[in-house]
Residue frames relative to the residue before (quaternion, step in Angstrom):
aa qw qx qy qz dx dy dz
X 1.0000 0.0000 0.0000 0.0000 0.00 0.00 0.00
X 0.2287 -0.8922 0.3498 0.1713 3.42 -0.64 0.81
X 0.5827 -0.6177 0.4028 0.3417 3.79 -0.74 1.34
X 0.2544 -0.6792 0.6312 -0.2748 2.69 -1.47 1.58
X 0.2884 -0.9135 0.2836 0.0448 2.79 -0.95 1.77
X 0.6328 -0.5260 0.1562 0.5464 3.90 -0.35 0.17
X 0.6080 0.4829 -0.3167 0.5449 3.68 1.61 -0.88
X 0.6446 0.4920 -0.3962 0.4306 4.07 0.84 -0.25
X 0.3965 0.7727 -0.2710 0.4151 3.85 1.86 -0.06
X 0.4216 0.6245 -0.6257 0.2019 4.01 -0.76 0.45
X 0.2249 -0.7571 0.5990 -0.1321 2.81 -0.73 1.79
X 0.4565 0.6931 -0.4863 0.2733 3.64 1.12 -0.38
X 0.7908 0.3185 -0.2935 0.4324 3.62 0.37 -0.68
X 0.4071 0.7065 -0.5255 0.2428 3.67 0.78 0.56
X 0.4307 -0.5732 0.5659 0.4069 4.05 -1.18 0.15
X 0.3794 -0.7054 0.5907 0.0978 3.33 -1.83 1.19
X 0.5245 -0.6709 0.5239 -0.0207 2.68 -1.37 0.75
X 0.2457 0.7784 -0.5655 0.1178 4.12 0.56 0.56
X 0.2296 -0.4728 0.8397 0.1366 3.10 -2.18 0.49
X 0.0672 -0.6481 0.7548 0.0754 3.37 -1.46 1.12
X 0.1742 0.8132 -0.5432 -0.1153 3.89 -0.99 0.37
X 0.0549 0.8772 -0.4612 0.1214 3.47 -1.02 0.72
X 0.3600 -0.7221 0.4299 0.4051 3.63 -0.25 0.70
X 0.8005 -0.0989 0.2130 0.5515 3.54 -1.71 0.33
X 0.9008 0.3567 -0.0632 0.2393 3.22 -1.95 0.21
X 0.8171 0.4519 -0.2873 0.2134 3.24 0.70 -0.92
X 0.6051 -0.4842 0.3202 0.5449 3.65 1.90 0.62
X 0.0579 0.8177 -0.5462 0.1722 4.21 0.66 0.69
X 0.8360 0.2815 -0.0289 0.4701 2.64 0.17 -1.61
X 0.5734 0.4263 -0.4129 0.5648 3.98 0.78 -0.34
X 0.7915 0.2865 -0.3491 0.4118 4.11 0.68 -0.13
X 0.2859 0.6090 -0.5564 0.4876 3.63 1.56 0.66
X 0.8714 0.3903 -0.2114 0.2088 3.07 0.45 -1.75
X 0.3681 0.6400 -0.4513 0.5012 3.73 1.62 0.32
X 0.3536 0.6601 -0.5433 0.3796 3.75 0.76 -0.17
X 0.4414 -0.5420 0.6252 0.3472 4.25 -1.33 0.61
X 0.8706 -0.1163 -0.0909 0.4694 3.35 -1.21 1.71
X 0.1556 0.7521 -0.6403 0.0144 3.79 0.69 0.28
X 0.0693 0.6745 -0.7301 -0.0843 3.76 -1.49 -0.02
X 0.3172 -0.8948 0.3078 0.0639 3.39 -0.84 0.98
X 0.3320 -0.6202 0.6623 0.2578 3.85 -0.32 0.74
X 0.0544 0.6413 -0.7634 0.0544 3.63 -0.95 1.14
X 0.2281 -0.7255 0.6260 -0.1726 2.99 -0.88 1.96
X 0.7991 0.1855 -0.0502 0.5696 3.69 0.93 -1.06
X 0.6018 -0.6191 0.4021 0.3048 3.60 1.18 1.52
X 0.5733 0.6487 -0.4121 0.2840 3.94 0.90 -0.06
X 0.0587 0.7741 -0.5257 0.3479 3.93 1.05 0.80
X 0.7838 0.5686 -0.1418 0.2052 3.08 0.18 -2.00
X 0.6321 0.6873 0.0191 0.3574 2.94 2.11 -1.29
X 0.5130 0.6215 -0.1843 0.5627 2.37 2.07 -0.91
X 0.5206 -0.5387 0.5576 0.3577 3.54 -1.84 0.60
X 0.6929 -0.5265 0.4096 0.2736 3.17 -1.37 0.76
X 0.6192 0.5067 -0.1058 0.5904 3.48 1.00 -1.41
X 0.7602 0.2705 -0.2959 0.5113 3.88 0.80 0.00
X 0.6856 0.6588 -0.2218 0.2163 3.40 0.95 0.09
X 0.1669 -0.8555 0.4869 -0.0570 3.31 -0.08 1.59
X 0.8126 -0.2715 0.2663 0.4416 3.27 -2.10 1.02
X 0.3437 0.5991 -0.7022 0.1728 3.81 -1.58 0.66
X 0.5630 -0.4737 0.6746 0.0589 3.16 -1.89 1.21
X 0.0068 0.8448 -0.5347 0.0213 3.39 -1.58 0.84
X 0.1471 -0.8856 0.4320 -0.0864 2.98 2.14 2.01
X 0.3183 -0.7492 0.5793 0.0426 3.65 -1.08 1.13
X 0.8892 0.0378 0.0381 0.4544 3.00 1.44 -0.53
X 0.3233 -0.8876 0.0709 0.3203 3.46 0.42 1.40
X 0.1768 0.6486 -0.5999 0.4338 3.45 1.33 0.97
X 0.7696 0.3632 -0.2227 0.4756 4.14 0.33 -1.42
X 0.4617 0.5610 -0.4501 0.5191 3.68 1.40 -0.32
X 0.5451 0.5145 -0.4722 0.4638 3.94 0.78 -0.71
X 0.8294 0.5295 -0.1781 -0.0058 2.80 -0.10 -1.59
X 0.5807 0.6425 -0.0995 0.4899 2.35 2.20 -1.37
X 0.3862 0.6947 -0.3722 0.4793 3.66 1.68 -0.81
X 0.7026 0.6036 -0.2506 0.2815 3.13 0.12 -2.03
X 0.7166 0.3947 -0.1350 0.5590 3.79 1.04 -1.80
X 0.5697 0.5118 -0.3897 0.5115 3.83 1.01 0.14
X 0.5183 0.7254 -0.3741 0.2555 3.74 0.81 -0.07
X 0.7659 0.1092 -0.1101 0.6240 3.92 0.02 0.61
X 0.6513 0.4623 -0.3828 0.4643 3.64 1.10 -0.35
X 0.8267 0.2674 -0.0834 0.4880 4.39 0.47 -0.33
X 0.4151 -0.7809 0.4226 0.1981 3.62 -0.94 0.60
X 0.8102 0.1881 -0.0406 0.5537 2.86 1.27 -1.27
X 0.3739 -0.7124 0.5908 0.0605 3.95 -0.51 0.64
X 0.1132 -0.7492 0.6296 -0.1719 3.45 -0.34 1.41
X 0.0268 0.7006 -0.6984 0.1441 3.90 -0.64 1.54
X 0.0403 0.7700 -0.5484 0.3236 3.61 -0.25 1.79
X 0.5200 -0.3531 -0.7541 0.1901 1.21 -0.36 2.47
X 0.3184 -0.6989 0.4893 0.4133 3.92 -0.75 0.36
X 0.3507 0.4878 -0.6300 0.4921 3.77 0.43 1.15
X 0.8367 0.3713 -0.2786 0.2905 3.15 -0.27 -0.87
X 0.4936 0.5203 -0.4735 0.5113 3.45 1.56 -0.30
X 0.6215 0.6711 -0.3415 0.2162 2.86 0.58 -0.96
X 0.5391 0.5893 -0.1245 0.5887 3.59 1.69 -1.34
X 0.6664 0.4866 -0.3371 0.4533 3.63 0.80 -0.66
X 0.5584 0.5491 -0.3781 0.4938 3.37 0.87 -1.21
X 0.8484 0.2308 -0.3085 0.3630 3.53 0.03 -1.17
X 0.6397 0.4368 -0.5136 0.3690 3.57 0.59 0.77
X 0.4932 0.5694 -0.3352 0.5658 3.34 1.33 0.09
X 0.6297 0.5324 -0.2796 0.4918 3.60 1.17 -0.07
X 0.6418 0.5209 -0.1788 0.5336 3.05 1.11 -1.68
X 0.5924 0.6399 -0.1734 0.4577 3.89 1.29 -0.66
X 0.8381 0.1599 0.1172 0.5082 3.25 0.62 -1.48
X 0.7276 0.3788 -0.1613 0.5487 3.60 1.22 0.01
X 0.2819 -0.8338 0.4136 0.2328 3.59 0.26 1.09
X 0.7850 0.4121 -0.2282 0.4023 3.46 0.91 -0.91
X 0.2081 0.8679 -0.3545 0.2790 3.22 1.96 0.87
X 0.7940 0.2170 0.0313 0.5670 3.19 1.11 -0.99
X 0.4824 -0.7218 0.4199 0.2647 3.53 -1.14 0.64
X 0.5960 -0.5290 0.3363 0.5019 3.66 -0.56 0.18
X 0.5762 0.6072 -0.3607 0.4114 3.76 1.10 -0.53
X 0.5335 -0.5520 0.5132 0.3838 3.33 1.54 -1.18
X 0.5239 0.5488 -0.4230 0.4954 3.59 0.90 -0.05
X 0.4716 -0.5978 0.5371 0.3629 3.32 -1.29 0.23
X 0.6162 -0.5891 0.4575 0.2529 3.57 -1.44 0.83
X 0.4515 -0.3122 0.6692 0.5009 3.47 -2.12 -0.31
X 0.7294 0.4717 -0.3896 0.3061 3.45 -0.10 -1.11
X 0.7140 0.5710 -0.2644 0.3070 3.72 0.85 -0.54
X 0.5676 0.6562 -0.0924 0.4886 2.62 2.03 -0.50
X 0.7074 0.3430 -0.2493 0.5655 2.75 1.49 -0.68
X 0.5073 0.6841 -0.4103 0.3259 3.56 1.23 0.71
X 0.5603 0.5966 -0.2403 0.5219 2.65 1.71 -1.50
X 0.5677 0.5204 -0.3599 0.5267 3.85 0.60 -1.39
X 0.5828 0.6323 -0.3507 0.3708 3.88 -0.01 -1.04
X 0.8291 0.3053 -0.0052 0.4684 3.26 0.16 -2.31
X 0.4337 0.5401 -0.4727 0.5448 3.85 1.49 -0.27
X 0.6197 0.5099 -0.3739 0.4650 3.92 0.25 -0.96
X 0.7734 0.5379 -0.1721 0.2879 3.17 0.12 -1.53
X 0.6848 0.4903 -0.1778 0.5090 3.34 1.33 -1.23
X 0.6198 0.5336 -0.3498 0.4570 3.81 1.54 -1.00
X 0.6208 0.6181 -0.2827 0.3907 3.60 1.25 -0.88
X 0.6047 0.6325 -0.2549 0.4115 3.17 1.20 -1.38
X 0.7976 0.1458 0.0272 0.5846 3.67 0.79 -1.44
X 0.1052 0.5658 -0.5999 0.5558 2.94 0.83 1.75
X 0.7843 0.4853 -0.2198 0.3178 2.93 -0.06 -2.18
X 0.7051 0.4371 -0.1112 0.5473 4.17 1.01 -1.39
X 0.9012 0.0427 0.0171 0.4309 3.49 0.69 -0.94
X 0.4792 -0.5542 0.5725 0.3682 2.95 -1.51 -0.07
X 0.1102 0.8497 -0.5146 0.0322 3.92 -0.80 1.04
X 0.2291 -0.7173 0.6556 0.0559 3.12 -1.30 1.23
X 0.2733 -0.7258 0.6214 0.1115 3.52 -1.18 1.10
X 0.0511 -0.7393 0.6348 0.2188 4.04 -0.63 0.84
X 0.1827 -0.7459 0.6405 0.0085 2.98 -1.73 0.71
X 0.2372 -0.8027 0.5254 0.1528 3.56 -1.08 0.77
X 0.4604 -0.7269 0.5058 0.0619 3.29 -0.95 1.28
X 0.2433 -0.6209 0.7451 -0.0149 3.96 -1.47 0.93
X 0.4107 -0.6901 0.5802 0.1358 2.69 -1.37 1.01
X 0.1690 -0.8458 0.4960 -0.1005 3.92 -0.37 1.06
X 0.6443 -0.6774 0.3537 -0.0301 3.25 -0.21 1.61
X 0.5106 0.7522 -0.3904 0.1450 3.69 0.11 -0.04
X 0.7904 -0.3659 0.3636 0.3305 3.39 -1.56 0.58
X 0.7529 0.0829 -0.1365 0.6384 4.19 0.78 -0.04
X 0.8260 -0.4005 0.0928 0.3856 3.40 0.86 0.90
X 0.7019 -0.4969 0.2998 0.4130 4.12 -0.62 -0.77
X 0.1568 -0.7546 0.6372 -0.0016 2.97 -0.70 1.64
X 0.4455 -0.6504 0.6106 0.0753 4.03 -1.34 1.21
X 0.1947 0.8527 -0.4809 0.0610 3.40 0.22 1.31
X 0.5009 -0.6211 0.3473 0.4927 4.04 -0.22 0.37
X 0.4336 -0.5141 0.6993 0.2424 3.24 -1.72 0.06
X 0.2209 0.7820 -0.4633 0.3536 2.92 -0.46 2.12
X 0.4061 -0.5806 0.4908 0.5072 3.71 -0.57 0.17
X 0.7689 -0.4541 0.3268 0.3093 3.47 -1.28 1.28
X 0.8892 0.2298 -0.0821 0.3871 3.64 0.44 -1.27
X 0.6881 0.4289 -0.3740 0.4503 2.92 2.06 0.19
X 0.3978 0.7776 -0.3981 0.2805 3.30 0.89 0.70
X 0.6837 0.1712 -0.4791 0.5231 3.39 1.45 0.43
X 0.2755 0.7802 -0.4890 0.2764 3.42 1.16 0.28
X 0.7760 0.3229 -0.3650 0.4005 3.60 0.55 -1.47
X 0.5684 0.5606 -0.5078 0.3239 3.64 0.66 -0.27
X 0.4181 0.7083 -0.5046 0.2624 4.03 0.94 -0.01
X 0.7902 0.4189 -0.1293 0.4283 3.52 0.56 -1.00
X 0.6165 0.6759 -0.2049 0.3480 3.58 1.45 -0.28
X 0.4380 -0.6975 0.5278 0.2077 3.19 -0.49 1.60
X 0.8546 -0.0715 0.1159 0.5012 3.58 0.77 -1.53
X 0.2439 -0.7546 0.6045 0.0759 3.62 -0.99 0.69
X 0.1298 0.7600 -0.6349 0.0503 3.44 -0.75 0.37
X 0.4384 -0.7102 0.5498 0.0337 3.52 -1.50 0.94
X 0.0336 0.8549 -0.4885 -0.1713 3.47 0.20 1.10
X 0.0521 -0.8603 0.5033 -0.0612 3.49 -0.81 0.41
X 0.4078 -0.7288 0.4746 0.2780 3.92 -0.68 0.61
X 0.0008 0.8618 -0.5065 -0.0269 3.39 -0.43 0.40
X 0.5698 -0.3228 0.1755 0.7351 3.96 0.61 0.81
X 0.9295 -0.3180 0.0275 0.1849 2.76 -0.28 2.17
X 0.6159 0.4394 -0.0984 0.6465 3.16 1.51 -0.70
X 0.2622 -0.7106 0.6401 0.1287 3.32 -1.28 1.59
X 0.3339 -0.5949 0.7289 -0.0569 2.89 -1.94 1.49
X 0.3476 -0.6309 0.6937 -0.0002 3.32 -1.84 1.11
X 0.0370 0.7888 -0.6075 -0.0856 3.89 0.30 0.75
X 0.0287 -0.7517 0.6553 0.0682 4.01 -0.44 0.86
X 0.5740 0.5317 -0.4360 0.4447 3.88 0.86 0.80
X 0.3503 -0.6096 0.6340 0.3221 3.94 -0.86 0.24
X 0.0429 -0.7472 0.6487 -0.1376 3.24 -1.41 1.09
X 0.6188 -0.5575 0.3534 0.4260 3.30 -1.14 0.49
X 0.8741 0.0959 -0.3579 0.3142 3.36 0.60 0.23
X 0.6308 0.3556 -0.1970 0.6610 3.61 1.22 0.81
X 0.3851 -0.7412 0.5221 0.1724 3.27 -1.50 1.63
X 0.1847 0.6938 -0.6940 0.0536 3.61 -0.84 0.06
X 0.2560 -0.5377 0.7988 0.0846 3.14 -1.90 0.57
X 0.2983 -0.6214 0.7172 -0.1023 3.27 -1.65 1.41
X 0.0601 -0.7860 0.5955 -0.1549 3.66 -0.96 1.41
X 0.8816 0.1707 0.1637 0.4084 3.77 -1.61 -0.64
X 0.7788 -0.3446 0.2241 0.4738 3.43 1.15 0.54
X 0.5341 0.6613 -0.3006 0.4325 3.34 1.33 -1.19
X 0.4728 0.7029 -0.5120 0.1422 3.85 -0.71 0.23
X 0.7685 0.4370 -0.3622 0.2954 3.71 -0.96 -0.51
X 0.5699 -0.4357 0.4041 0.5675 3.38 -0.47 -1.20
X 0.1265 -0.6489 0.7417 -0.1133 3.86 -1.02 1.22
X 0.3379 -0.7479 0.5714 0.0009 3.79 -1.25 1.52
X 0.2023 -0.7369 0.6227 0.1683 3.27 -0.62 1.34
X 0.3728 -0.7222 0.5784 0.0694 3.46 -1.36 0.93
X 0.6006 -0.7276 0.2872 0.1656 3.05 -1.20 1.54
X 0.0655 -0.8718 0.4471 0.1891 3.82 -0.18 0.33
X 0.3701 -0.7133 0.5875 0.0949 2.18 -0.90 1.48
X 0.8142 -0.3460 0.2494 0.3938 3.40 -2.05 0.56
X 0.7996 0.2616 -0.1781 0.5103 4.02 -1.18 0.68
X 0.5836 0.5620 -0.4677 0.3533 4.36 1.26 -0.87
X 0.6901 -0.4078 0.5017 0.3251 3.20 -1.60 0.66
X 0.2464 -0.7694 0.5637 0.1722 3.44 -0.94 0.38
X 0.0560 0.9468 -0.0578 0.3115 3.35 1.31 0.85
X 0.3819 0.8121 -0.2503 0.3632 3.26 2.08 -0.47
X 0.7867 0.3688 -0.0865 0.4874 3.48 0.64 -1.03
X 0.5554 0.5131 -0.3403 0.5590 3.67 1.48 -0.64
X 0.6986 0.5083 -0.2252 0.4505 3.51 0.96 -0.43
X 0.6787 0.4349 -0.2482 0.5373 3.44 0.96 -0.63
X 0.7591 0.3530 -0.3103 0.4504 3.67 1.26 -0.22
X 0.4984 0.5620 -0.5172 0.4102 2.79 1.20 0.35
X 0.5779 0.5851 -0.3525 0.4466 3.76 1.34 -1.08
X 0.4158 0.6268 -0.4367 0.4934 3.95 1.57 -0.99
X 0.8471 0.3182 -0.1830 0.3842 3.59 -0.34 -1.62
X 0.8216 0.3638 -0.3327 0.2862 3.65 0.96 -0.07
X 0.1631 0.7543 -0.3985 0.4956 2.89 2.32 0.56
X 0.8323 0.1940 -0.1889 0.4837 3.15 -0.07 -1.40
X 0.6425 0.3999 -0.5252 0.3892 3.79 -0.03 -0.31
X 0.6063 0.4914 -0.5021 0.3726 3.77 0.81 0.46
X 0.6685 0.5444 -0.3196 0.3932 3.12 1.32 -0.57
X 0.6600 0.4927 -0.2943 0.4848 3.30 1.46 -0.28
X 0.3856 0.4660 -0.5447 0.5809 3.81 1.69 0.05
X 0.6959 0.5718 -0.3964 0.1778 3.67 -0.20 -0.73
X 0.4580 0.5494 -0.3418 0.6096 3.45 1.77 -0.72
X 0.4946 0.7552 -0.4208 0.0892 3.81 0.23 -1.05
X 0.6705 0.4720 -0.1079 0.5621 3.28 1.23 -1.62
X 0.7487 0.0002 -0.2735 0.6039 3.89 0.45 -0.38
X 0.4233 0.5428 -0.6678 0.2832 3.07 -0.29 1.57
X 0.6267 0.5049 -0.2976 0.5135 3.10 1.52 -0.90
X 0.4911 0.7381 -0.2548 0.3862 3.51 1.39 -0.87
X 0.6112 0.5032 -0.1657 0.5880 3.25 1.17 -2.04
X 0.7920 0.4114 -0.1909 0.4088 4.21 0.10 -1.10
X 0.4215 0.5670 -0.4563 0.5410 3.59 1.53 0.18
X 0.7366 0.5639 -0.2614 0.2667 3.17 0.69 -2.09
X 0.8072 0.3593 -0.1483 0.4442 3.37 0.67 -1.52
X 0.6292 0.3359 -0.4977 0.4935 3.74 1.02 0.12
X 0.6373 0.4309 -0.5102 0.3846 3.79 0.71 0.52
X 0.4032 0.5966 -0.4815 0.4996 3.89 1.62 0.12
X 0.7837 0.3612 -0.2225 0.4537 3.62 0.20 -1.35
X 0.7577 0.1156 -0.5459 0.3383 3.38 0.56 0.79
X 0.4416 0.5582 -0.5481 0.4393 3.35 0.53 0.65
X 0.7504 0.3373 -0.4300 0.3718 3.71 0.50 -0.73
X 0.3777 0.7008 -0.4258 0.4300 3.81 1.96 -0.58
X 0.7427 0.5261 -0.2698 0.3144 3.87 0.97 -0.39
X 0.4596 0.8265 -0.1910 0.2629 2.74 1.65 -0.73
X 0.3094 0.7934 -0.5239 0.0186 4.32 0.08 0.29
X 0.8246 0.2006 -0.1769 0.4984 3.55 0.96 -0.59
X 0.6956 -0.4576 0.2727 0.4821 3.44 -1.69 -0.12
X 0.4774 0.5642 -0.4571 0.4948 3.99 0.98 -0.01
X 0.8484 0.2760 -0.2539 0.3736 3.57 0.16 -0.64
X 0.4346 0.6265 -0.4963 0.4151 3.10 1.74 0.58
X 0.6576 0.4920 -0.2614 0.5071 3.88 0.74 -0.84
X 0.4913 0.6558 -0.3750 0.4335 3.91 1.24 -0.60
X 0.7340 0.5392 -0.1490 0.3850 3.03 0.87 -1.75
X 0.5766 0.6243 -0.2928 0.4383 3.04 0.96 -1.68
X 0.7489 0.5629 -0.1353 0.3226 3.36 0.30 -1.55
X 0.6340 0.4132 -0.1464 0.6371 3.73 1.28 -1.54
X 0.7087 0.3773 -0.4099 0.4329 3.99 0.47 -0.19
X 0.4332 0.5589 -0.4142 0.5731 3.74 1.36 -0.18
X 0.8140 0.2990 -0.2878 0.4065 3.99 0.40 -0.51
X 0.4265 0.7523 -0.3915 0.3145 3.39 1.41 0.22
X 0.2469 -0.8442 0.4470 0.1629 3.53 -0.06 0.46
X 0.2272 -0.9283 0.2900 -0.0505 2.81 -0.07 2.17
X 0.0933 -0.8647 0.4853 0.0900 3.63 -1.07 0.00
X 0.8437 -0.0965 -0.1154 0.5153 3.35 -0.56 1.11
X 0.6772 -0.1708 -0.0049 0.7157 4.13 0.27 -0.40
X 0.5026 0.6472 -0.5704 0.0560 3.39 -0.05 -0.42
X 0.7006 0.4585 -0.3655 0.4066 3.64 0.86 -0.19
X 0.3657 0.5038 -0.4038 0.6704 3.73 1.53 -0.07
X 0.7938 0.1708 -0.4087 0.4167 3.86 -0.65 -0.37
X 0.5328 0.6730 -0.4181 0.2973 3.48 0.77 -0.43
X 0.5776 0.5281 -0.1509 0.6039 3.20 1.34 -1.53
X 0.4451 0.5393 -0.5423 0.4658 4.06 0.51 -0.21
X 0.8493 0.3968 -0.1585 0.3101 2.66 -0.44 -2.50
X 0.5749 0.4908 -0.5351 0.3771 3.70 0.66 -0.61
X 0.7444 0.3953 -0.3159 0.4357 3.80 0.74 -1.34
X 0.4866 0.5743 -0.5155 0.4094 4.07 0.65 0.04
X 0.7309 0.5384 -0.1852 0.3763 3.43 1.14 -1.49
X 0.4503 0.6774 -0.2753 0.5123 3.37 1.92 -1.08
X 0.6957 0.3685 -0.1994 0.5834 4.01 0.54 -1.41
X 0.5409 0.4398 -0.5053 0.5086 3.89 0.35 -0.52
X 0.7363 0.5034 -0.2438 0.3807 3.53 -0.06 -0.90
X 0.4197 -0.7481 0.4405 0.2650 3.66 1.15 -0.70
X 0.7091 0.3908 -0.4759 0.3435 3.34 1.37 0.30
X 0.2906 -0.6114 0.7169 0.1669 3.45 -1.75 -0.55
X 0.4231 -0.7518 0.4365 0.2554 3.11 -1.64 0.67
X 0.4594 -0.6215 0.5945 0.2219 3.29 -1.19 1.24
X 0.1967 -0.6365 0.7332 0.1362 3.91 -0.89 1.21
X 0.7047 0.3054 -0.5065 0.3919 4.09 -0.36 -0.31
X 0.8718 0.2044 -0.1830 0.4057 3.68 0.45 -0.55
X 0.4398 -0.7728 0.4326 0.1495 3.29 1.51 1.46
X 0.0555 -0.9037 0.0063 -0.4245 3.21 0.86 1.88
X 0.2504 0.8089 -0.5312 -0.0277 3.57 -0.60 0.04
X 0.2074 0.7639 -0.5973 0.1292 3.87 0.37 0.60
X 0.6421 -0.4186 0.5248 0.3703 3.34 -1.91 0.02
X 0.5072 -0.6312 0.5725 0.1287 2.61 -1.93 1.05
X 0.3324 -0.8566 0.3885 0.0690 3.13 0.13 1.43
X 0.5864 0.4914 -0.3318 0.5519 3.58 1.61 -0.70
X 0.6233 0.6332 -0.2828 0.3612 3.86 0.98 -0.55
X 0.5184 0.5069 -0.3259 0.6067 3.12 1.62 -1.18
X 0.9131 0.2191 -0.2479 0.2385 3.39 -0.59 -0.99
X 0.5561 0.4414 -0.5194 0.4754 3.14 1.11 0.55
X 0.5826 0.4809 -0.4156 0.5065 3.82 1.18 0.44
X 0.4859 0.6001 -0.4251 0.4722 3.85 1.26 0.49
């Protein structure tokens, strides 16, 4: 696959990738469902919960063979893919393991290392997959957790997958109530994980809806996601053109190149080229690719360019 540069980059039109977590109550699953075209995987039966007036198209796969399947009929018809709760997927995988993987389980019955690392596997495998079709937000529920400097908000996960689901996530955000008023925390803090991205980061306030409001929170923030970054790609714009002046004025100077005079010419006229981002590093390549095409090298006692005289005659 071939390397690629940061100005040769636009990420703006890619599908996202969200963790939403939050204890009981705090409206999860009604702010998944503000996502652009969301349809939901209801894994944890939690639809119902939802306001009538906020409730959109969702699947209620029992098992994560029918969790395929249902994907499959969601193709060209939805943007964003809601999987509520990502515990409970999480539980599916490992009966789909325990099913289909022999060394899933231990002879006692317990569930394996190895099974884990199936579930961890097919969790990857499945974020990648609907990546590729959609835009997907995983909800999690949060426990309160004790600790030595006070309470830390950790999901409700299998033990070892709990830093797993954060692998695939673009963004993470902590919802929470804060005098009364719900907060998005897209920073990590001492007492809650999140991941911060594309501009997206601190703490941003979901607003209350009232009777007849758009439900709309997330269709809006990805849209700010995708126009984040297509600024950051306008910003390359100027030394890109800058960078494609430089190197089609290298390649014809180095296109000139046949003897040991028009090596030092060259040398000299690409130093005055007015460069931009690598272009004066690749410039300096191609002169020395062209330098070996040619058969010379530099001669340090007679500060130099002559033929390589051992090259020739091993080309006789």
């Amino acid at each position: 696959m071939a390397i690629r540069k940061p100005e040769e980059r636009d990420y703006s039109g890619e599908n996202i990738v969200m963790i939403i977590t939050g204890m009981p109550g705090t409206g999860k699953s009604t702010l998944a469902l503000s996502a652009p075209d969301a349809v939901m995987i209801d894994v944890d039966n939690g639809m119902k919960r939802v306001s009538p007036a906020h409730r959109k198209d969702s699947t209620d796969a029992k098992t994560y063979e029918e969790l395929l399947a249902d994907v499959r009929t969601m193709e060209g018809r939805y943007k964003t893919v809601i999987l509520d709760t990502g515990g409970a997927l999480i539980e599916m995988l490992k009966d789909w393991a325990a099913r289909t993987e022999k060394d899933a389980t231990r002879k006692n019955g317990g569930f394996s290392q190895q099974g884990y690392g199936f579930v961890k596997t097919e969790f990857l495998h499945l974020s990648a997959e609907l990546r590729r079709k959609f835009n997907v937000i995983f909800v999690f529920h949060e426990v309160k957790e004790k600790q030595d400097d006070g309470i830390f908000y950790d999901i409700v996960c299998e033990g070892s997958a709990k830093t797993m689901v954060w692998q695939p996530a673009d963004l993470g955000a902590h919802l929470h109530i804060i005098n009364g008023e719900r907060w998005l925390g897209f920073t990590p803090t001492a007492s809650y994980n999140a991941k911060a991205a594309y501009g997206i980061k601190g703490l941003i306030k979901v607003p209350e809806l009232a009777p007849g409001d758009p439900n709309d929170f997330l269709t809006k923030l990805f849209a700010q996601v995708r126009s984040n970054l297509a600024a950051e790609t306008e910003a390359f714009a100027p030394q890109k053109e800058a960078y494609e002046a430089a190197m089609a004025k290298a390649r014809e100077i180095i296109a000139k190149v046949e003897n040991a005079d028009d090596i030092l010419a060259a040398g000299a006229q690409l130093k005055d080229i007015s460069h931009a981002l690598t272009s004066e590093k690749e410039a300096r390549a191609a002169l020395m690719t062209r330098i070996a095409e040619l058969g010379y090298r530099w001669d340090k006692d007679a500060k130099a360019y002559k033929k390589d005289e051992k090259k020739e005659a091993s080309l006789l």
